[in-house]
Rosetta silent file (secondary structure, phi, psi, omega in degrees, C-alpha in Angstrom):
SEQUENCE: XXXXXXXXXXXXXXXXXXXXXXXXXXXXXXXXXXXXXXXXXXXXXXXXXXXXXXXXXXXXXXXXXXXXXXXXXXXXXXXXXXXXXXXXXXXXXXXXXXXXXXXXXXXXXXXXXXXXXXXXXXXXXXXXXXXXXXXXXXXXXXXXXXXXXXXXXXXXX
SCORE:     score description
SCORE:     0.000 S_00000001
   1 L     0.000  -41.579 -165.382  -17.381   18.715   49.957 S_00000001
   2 L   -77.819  -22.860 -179.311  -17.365   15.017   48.329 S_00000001
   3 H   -47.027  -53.555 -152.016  -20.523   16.827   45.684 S_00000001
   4 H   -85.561   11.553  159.909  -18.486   19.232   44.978 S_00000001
   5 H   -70.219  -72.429 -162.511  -15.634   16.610   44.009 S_00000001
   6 H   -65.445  -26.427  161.266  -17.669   14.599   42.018 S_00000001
   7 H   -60.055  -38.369 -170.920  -19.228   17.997   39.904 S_00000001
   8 H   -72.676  -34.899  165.668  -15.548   19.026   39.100 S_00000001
   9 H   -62.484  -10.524  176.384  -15.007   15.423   38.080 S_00000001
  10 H  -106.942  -25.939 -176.503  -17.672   15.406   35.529 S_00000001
  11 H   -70.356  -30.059  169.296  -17.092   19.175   34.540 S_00000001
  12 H   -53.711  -38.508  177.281  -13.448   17.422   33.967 S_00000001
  13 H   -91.649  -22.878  176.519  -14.900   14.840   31.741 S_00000001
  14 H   -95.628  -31.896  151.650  -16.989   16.626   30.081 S_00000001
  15 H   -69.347  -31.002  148.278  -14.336   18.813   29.277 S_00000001
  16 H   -67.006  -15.080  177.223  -12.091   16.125   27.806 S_00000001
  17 H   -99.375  -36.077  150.893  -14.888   14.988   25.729 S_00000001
  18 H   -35.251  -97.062 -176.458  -15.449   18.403   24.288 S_00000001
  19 H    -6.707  -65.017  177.486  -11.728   18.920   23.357 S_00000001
  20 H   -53.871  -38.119  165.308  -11.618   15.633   22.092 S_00000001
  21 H   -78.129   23.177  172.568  -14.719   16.193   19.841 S_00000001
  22 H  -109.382  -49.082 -172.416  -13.130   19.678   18.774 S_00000001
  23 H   -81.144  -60.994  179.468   -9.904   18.521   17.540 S_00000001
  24 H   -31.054  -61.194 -164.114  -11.202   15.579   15.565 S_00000001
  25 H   -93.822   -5.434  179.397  -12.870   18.234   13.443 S_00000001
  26 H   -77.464  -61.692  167.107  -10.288   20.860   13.882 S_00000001
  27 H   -99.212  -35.478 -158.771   -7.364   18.084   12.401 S_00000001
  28 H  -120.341    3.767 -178.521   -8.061   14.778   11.371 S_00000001
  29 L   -60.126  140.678  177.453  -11.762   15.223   10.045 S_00000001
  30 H   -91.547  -18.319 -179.956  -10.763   14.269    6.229 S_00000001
  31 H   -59.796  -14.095 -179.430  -13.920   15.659    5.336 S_00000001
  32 H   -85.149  -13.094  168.525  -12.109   19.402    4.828 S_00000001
  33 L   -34.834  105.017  162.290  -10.666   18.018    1.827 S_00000001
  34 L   -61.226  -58.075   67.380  -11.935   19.288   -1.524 S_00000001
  35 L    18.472   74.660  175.633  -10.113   16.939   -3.299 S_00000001
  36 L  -104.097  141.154 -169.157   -9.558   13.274   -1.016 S_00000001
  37 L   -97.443  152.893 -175.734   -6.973   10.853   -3.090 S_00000001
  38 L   -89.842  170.429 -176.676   -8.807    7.478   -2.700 S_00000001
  39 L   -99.378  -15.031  176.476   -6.745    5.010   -0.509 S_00000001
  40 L  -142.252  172.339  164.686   -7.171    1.964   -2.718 S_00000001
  41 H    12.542  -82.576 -161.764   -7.872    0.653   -6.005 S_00000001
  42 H   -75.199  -29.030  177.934  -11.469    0.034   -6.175 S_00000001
  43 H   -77.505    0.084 -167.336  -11.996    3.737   -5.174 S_00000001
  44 L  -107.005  131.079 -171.894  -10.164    4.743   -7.769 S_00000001
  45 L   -64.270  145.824  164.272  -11.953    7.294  -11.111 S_00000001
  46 H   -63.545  -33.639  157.795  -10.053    6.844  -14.136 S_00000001
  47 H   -28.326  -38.846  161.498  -10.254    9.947  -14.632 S_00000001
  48 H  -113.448   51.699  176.343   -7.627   10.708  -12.221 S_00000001
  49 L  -116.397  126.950 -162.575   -5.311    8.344  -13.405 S_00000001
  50 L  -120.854  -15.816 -155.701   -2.398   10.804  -14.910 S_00000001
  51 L  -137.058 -169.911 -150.160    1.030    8.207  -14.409 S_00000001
  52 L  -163.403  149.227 -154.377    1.592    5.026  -14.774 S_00000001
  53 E  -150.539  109.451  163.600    3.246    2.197  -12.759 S_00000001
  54 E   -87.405  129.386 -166.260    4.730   -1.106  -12.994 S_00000001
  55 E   -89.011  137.668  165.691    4.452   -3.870  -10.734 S_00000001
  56 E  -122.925  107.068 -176.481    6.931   -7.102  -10.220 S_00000001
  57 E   -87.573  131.067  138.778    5.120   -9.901   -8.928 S_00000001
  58 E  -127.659  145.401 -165.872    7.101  -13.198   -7.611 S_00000001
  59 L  -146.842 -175.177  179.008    5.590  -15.936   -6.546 S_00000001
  60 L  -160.556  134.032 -176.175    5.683  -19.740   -6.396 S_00000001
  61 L   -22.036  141.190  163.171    4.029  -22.667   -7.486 S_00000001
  62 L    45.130    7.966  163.631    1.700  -24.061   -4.402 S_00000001
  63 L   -87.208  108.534  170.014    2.732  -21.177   -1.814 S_00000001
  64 H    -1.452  -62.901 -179.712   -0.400  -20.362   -0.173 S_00000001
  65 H   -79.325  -21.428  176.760   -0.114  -16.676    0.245 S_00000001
  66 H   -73.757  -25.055  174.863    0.630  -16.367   -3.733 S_00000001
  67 H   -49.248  -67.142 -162.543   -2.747  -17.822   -4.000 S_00000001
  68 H   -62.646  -27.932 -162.610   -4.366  -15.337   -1.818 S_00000001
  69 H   -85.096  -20.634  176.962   -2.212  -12.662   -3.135 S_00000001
  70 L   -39.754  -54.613 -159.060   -3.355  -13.646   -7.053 S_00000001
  71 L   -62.658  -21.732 -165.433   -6.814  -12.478   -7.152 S_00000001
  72 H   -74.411  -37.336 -171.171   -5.286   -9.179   -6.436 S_00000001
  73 H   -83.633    8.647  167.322   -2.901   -9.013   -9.129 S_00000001
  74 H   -89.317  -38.354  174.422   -5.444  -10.283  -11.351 S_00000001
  75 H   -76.508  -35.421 -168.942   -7.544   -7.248  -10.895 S_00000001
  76 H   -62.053  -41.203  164.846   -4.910   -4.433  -10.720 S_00000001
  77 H   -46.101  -16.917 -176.273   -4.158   -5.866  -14.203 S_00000001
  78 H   -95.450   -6.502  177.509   -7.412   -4.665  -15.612 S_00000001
  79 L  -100.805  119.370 -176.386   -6.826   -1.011  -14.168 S_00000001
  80 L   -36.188  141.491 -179.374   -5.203    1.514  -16.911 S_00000001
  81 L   126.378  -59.422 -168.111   -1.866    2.185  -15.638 S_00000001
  82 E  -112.644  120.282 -169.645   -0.655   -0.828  -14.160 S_00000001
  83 E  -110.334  105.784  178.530    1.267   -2.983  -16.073 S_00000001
  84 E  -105.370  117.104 -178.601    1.886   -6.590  -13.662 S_00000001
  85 E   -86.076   99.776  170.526    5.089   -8.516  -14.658 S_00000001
  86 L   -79.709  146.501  142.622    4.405  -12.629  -12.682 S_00000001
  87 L  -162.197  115.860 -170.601    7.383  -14.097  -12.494 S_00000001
  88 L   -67.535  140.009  177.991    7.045  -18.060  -10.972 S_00000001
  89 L  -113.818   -2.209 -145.929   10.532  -18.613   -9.017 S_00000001
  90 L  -114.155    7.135 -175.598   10.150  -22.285   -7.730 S_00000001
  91 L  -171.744   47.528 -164.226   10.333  -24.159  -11.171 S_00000001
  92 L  -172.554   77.078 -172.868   11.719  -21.028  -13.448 S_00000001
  93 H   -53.387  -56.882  177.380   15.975  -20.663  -12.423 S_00000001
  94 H   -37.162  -61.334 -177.728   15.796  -17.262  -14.558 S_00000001
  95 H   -63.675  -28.093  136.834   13.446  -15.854  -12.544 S_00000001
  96 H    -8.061  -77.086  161.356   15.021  -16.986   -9.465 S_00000001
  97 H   -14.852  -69.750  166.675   17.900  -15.317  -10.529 S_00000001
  98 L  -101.218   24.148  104.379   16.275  -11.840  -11.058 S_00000001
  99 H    -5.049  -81.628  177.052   14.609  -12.406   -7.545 S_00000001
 100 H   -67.625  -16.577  135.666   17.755  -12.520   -6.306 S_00000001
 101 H   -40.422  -97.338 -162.904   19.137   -9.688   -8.285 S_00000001
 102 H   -50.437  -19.205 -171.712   16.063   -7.555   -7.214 S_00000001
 103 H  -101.225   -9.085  174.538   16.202   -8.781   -3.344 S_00000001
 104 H   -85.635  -55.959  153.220   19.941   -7.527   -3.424 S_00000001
 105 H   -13.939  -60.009  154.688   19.062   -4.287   -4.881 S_00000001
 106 L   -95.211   27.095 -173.827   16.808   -3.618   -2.399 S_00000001
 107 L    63.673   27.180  178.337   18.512   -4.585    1.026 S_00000001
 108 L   -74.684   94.999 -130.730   16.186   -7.310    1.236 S_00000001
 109 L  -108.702  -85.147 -176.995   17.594  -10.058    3.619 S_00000001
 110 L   -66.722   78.392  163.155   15.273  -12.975    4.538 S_00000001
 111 L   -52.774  137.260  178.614   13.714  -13.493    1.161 S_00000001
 112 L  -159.632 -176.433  171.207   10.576  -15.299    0.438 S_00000001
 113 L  -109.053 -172.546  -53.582    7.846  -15.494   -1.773 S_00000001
 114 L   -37.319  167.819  163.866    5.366  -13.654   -2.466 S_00000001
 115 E  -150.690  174.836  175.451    7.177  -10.489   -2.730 S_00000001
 116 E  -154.849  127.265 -176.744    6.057   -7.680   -4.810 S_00000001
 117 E  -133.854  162.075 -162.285    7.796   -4.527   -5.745 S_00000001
 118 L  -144.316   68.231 -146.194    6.156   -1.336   -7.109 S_00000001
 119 L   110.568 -124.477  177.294    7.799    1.835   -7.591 S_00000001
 120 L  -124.367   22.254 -159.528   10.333    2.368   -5.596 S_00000001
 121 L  -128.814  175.416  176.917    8.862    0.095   -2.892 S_00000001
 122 L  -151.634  164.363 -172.706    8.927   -3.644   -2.273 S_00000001
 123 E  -144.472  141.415 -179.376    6.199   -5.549    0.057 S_00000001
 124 E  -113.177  125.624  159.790    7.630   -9.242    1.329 S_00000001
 125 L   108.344 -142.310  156.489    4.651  -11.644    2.242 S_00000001
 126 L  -162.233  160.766  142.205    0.950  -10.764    1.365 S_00000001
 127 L  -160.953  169.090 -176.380   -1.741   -9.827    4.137 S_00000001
 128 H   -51.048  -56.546 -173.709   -4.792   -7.412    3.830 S_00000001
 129 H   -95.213   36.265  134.190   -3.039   -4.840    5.346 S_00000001
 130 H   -81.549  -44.193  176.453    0.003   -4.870    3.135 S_00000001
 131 H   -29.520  -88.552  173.357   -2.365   -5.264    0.410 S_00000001
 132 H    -1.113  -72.494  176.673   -3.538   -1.818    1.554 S_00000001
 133 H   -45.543  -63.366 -169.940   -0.153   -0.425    1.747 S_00000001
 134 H   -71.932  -38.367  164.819    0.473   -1.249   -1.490 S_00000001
 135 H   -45.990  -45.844  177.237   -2.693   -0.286   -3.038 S_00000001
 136 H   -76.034   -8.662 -172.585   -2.157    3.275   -1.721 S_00000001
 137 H   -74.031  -35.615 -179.340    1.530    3.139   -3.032 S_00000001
 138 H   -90.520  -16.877  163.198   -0.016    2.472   -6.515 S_00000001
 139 H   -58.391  -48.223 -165.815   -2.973    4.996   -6.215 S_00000001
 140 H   -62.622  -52.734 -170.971    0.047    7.758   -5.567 S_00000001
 141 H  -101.113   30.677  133.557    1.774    6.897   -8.926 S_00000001
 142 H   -87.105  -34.955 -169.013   -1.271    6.699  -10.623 S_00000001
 143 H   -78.517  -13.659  173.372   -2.847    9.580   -9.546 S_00000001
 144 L  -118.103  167.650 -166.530    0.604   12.259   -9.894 S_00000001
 145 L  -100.970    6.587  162.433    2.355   13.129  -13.332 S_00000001
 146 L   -79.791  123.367  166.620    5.693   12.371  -11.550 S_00000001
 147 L   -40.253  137.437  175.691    7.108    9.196  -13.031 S_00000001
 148 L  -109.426  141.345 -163.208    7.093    6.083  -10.412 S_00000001
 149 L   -68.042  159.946  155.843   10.004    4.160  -10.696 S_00000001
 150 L   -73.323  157.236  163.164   10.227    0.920  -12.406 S_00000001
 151 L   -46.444  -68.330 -176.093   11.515   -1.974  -10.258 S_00000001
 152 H   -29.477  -37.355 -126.079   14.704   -2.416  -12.603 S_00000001
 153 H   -73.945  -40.853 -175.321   15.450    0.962  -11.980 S_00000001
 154 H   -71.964    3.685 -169.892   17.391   -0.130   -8.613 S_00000001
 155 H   -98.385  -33.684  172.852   19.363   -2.828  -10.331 S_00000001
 156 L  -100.987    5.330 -176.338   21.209   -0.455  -12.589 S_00000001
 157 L  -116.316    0.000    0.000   21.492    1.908   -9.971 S_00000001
């Protein structure tokens, strides 16, 4: 009796591991794609760059994370497409200004620097995986012939 317990528990397990390896290639393998949009940047051919996107970086003298977050926005300037607007807010009142302008616009409440907005999107703070996030936000309006918003766009709207 206890055998025949312990075969239906491994015919049980062995049956959940089957399923589980079944669906994985049944839904999420990405591999049925003909066409996979890359998720960032670095993956992406020029070739499939069709739109065109502007970015509004603020930052501020000596904040840490605008450091970290620089190198990025130094390369996404070199990729066709992407046009990156800096604008320092800690020693620059103007810019400050349309910060605050731009953090009203978008329901932003606890403001800080960095912030970055892109589209129709805004990212407060920098870490890898906003980095991500944003990277795929700017692969999407490079990669479709639908216009991507400007930042401004929400300021007059």
């Amino acid at each position: 009796m206890e055998a025949e317990k312990k075969k239906l528990a491994l015919l049980s397990v062995a049956l959940i591991i089957v399923a589980s390896v079944g669906y994985y290639f049944l839904f999420d393998y990405e591999g049925w794609d003909d066409e996979e949009t890359p998720s960032d940047l670095s993956d992406l051919d020029p070739d499939d760059i069709v739109g065109e996107v502007t970015v509004y970086w603020f930052w501020g003298e000596g904040c840490s994370n605008c450091e970290k977050q620089k190198p990025e926005m130094d390369e996404w300037e070199k990729i066709e497409g992407i046009t990156v607007e800096r604008f320092e807010v800690y020693h620059n009142a103007t810019n400050r200004l349309l910060l605050e302008d731009m953090a009203e616009a978008y329901n932003i409440e606890n403001l800080g620097v960095p912030v970055t907005f892109g589209g129709d999107e805004y990212w407060l703070g920098f870490t890898e995986e906003k980095n991500e996030g944003m990277e795929e936000h700017l692969v999407d309006c490079l990669t479709t012939e639908d216009e991507c918003p400007h930042p401004e766009d929400k300021l007059d709207g």
